[in-house]
N, C-alpha and C positions, 0 to 999 in steps of 0.2 A: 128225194135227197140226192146230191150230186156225190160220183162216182169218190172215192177215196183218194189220196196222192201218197207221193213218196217224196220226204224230203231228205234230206240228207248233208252230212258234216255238223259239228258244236254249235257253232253259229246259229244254223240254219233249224237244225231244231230246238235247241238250247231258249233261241227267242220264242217259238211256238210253245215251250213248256212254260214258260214267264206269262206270257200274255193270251192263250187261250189253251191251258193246260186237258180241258173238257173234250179235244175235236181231237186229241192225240189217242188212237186206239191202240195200237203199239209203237211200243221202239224196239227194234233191234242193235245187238251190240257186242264189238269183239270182245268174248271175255279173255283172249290172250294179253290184253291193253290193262295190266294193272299200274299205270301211273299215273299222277294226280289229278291228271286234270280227268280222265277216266271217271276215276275213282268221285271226284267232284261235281260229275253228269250225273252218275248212277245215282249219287245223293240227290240231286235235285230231280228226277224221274221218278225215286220212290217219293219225296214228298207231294208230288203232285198226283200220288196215287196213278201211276200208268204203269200197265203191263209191260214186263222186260222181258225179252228174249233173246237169248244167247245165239250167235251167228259168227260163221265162220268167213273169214276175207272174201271167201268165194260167191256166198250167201249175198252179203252186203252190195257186193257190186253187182250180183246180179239186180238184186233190189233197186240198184241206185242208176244201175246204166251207166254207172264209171268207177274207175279204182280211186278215184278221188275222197272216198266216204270218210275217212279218218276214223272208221270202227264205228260208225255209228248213222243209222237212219231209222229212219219212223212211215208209219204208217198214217196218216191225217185225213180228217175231213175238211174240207175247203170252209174258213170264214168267212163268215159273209161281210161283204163290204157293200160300198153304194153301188148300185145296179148301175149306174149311169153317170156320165162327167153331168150330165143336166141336173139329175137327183143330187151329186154331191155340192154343187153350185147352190140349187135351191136351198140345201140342209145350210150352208154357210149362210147365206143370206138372212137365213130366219135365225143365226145363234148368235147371242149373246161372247164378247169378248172373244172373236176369233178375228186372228191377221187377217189382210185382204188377202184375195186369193196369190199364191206363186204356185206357176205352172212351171213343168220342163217338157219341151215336145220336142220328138226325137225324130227326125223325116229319114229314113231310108238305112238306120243300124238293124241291123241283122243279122250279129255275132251277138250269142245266146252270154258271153263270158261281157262285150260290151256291155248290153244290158244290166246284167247282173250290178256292174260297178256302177251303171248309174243310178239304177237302186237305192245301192246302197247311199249314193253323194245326194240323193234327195231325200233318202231318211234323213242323214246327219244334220240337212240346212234346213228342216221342215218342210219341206215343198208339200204342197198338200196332192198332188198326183201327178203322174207321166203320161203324156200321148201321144197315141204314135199311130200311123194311120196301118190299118190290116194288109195290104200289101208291101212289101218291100221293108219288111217288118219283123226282127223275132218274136214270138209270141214266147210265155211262160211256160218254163219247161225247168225240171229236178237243177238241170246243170246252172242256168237264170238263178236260181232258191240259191244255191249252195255259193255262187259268186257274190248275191247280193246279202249273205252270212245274215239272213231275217229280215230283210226291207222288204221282201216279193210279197208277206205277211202283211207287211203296216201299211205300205205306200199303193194307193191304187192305182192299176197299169188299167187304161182306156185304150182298149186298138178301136179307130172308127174307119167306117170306109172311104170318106173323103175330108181330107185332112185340110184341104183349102178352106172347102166349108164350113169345120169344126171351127179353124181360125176365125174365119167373119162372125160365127155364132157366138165367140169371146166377147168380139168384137162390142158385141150389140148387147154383153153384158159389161161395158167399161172395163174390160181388159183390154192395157196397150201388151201389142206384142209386139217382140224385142227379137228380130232374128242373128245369127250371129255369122262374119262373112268377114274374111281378111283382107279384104279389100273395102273396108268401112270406112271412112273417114272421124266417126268417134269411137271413142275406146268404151268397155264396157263401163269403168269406171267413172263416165261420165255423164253415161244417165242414169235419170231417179226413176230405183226399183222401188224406192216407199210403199207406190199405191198397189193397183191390180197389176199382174204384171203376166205374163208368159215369155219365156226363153225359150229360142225355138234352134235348136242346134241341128248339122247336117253331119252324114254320114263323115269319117276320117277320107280325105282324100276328094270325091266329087265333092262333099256341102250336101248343099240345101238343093231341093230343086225348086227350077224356076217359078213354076205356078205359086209354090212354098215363097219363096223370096219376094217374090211380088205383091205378096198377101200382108206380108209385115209390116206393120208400121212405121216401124223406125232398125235399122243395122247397124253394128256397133262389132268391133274387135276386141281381138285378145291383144295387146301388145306380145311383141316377139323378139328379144332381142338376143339370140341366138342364131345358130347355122341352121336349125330346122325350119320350116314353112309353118307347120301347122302340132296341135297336139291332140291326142287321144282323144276322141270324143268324151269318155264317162270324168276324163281330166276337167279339160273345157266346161265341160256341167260342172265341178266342183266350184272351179275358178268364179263363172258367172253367180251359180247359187248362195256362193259364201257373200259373195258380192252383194247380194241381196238382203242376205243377213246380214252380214254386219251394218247397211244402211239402216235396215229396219230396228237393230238393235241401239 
């Protein structure tokens, strides 16, 4: 059985007690915090039958590796999700009434608080996973959990080691990929997310790198019609993803 974790903030366990109340061994929590929303944790922790333990500010960030915890973290067992982008591909292909696939692949973010938001902007639009290649890459970590306030749970993050490759391997499942570049001549607006789709967005500042860029199918832009250049990358995922939904919708 794999090693235990530490999640930490409302959010971030609160969805853990909703949706796999069974893998939460403990929670810990400041019992100086009698306000409601507290008070409305602790309810839904006892009915999910898990052990509570009282912890002091000190406690908790040790626990949590930041003062960030808002009184509250837990102890967990990792859920199991699909072992593999291929395994999760397969399982779509063989179900019944599920969208086609929408990806977000993330080439070179590496801010642990990035991530986290983008997380969470691909829970919100259903993206069914994030990819992002093992180097030049954050991997999941407490701080990722508590930014993405319970996507790091739902949403599966795939780091591979070559992400050019992972793209052509889409590729060869009828996914068009869609890289994003401000210097595009269409807007994202303009093409059809309907089908198979991946968005493949770059770090805030460099982009995409090239081998990345050259791999994509088709680039497309944010319009901009302000003083700034460019926006937050977990932004830009919003922007594209909602985009997607709402065609799909």
């Amino acid at each position: 059985m794999s090693s235990p974790k530490v999640l930490f903030g409302f959010h971030a366990v609160g969805v853990r007690l909703k949706t796999a109340p069974a893998s939460v061994l403990e929670v810990y929590f400041d019992a100086s915090r009698r306000d409601a929303r507290m008070r409305q944790f602790i309810d839904r922790a006892n009915e999910a039958g898990v052990r509570l333990i009282e912890a002091d500010g000190l406690r908790l960030a040790k626990l949590a590796g930041s003062h960030g915890h808002q009184g509250v973290a837990a102890l967990v067992q990792p859920v199991a999700q699909a072992r593999s982008l291929d395994d999760l591909l397969e399982q779509m292909e063989h179900a019944d009434d599920v969208d086609p696939p929408l990806l977000l692949v993330l080439d070179g973010v590496t801010d642990p608080h990035n991530l986290g938001a983008c997380l969470r902007v691909a829970d919100g639009a259903g993206a069914h996973a994030v990819i992002a290649p093992k180097d030049h890459a954050a991997g999941l970590n407490a701080t990722v959990a508590k930014v993405a306030s319970g996507a790091a749970e739902t949403v599966p993050y795939f780091m591979v080691t070559n992400l050019a490759r992972t793209l052509n391997e889409l590729k060869e499942r009828n996914i068009w990929i869609i890289g994003t570049s401000g210097d595009a001549p269409k807007t994202i607006y303009q093409v059809d997310l309907k089908g198979p789709v991946a968005l493949v967005l770059g770090a805030e500042g460099p982009g995409m790198r090239q081998l990345t860029r050259k791999t994509c199918d088709e680039l497309v832009s944010i319009p901009m019609h302000g003083a700034v250049e460019s926006l937050n990358v977990s932004v830009a995922s919003g922007v594209c993803l909602y985009e997607a939904l709402r065609q799909r919708s």
